[in-house]
C-alpha positions as CSV (number, residue, x, y, z in Angstrom):
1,X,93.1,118.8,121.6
2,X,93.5,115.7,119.6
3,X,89.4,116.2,119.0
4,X,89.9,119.3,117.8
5,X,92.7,118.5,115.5
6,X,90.7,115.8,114.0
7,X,87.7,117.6,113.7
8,X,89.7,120.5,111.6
9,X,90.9,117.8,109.6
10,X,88.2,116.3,108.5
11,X,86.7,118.8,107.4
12,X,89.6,120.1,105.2
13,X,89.2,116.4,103.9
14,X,85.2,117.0,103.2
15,X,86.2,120.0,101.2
16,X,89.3,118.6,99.4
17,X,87.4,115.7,98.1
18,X,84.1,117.3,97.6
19,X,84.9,117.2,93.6
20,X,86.1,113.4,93.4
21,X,83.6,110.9,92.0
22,X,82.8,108.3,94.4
23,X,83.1,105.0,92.5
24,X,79.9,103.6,91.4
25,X,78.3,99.9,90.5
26,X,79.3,98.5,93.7
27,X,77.9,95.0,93.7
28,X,76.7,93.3,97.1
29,X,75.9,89.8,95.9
30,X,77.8,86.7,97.8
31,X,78.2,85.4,101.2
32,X,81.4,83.0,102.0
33,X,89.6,84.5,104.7
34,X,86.6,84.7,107.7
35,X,85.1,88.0,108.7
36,X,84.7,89.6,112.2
37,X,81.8,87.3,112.9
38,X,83.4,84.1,112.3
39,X,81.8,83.3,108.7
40,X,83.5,82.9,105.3
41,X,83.8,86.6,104.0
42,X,86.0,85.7,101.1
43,X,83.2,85.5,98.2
44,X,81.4,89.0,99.4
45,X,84.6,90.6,99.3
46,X,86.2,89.5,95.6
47,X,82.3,90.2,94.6
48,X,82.8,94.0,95.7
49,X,86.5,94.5,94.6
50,X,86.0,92.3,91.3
51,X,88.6,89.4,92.9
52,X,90.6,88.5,95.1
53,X,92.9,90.9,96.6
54,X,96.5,90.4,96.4
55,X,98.1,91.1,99.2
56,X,102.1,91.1,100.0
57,X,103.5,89.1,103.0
58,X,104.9,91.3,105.5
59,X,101.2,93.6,105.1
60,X,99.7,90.5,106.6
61,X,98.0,91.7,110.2
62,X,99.2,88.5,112.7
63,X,97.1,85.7,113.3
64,X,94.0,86.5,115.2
65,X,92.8,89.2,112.9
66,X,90.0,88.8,110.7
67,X,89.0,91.6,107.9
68,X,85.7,93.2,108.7
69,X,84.8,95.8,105.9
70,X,86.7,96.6,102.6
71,X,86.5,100.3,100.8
72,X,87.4,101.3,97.8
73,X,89.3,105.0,98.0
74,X,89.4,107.9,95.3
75,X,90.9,110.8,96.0
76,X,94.1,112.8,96.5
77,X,97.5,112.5,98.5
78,X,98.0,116.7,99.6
79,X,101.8,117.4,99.3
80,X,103.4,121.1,100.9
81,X,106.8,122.6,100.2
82,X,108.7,122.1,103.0
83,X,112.5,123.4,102.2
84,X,112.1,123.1,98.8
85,X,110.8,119.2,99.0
86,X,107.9,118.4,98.7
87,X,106.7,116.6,101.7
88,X,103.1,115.0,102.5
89,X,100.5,116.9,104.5
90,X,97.9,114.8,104.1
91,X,95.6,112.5,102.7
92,X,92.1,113.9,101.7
93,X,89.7,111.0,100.3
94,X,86.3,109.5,99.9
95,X,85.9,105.6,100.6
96,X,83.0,103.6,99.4
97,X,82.9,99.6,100.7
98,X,81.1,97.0,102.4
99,X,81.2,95.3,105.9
100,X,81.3,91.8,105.2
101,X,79.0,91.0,108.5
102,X,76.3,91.8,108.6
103,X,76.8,92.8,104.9
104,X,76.0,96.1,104.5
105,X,77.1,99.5,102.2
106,X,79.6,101.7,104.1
107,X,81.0,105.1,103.4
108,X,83.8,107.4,105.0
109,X,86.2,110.0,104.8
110,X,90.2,109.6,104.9
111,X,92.2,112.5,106.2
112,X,95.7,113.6,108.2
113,X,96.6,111.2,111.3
114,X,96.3,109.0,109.0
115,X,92.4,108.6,110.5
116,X,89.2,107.8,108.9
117,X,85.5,108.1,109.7
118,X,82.1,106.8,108.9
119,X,79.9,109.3,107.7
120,X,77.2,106.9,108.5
121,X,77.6,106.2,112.3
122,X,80.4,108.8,113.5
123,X,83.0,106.2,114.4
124,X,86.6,107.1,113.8
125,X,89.8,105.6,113.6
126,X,93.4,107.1,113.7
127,X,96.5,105.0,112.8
128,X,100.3,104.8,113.7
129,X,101.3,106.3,110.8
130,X,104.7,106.2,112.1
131,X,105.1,102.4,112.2
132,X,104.1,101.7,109.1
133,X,105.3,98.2,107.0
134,X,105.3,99.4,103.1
135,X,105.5,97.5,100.0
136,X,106.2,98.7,96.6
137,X,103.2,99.3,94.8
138,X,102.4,96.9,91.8
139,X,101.9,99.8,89.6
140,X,104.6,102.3,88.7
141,X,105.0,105.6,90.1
142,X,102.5,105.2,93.2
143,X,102.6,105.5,96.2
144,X,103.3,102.5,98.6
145,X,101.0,99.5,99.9
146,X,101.2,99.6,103.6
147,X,100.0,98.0,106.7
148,X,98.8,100.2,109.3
149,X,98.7,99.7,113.2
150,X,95.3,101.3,114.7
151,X,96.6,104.0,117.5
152,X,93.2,105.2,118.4
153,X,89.3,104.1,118.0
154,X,86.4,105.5,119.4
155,X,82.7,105.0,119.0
156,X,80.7,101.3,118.0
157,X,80.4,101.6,114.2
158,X,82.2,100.6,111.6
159,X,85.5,102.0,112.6
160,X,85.0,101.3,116.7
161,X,87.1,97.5,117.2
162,X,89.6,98.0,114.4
163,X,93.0,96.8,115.1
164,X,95.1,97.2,112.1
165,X,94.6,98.6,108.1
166,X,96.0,97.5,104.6
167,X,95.9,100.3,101.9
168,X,96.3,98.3,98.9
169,X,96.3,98.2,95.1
170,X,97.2,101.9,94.9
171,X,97.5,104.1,91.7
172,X,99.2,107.5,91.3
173,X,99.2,109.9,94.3
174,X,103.4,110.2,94.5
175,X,104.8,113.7,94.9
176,X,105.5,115.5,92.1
177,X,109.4,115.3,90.8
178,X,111.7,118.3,91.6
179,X,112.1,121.2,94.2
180,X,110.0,123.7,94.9
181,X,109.5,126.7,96.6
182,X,107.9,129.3,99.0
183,X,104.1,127.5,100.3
184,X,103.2,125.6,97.5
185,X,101.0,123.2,97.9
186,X,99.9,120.6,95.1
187,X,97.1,117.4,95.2
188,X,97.9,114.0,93.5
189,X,94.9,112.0,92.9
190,X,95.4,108.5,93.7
191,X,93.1,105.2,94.5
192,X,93.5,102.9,96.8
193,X,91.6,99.3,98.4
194,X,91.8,99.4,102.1
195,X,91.3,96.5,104.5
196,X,89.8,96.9,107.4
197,X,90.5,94.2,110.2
198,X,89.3,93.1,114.1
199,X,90.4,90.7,116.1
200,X,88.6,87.0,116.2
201,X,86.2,86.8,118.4
């Protein structure tokens, strides 16, 4: 069942992005916070998101946790009328990064669950959406930062050993003001920096 449910949503998320630009001029130059592997990650990562991220207290993952790939995310937050408010379906975005070790270009999808996965190797990753710890967004009229317990993993790649996510930085992708009515449904673009983390080895 849960295969199935994840398998219809991501391809509703394939389609739903299938017109947003994935960002371009990533840069993969730099090598030393420590990555999965135990090595400085801190230099590959600013290089890739063009500085350091800044990240609120209480979306720090506890100690033992170590970020392992970065993405940056474009694309839009899907919103339904739901007796007349609008309320979030889902999620539907494309997500271009790096893993810091080995450094290498990664890509993915972002969809309902809140889950994610690789295009590349097939791993996948659904989060406790429910137990989310938010934090206002530095910019105005976006939606929150949050920090994101991993429920479910499956598969060796990217995705496989994560333990919890930071969506950061994000811009736009609130519902819209007002009631509504009937079915509606409506897509906010929005971007977003998510952090990816394991635990130490």
């Amino acid at each position: 069942m849960l295969r199935s449910r994840l398998s219809i949503s991501a391809g509703f998320a394939a389609v739903a992005v299938a017109a947003v630009a994935v960002p371009a001029g990533i840069s993969f130059a730099g090598t030393a916070e420590q990555s999965a592997a135990g090595k400085p990650a801190t230099t590959q990562e600013e290089s890739f998101l063009g500085g350091k991220p800044t990240v609120p207290a209480e979306l720090a993952p506890p100690a033992g946790n170590v970020v392992d790939s970065v993405f940056k995310a474009r694309g839009v937050q899907i919103y339904g009328c739901q007796n007349a408010v609008w309320t979030l379906i889902e999620p539907a975005a494309t997500l271009t990064g790096v893993r810091l070790s080995p450094v290498k270009k990664v890509t993915a999808l972002h969809f309902r669950g809140p889950s994610w996965q690789s295009d590349q190797d097939g791993s996948l990753l659904e989060g406790d959406g429910a137990s989310a710890v938010r934090a206002p967004s530095s910019t105005p009229n976006s939606i929150p930062q949050l920090r994101i317990t991993a429920k479910l993993t499956r598969g060796d790649g990217v995705f496989g050993k994560v333990t919890y996510i930071q969506r950061l930085d994000t811009k736009g992708g609130i519902a819209p003001a007002g009631a509504c009515s009937g079915t509606a449904t409506t897509a906010v673009p929005y971007t977003a920096v998510y952090r990816f983390f394991v635990a130490k080895a």
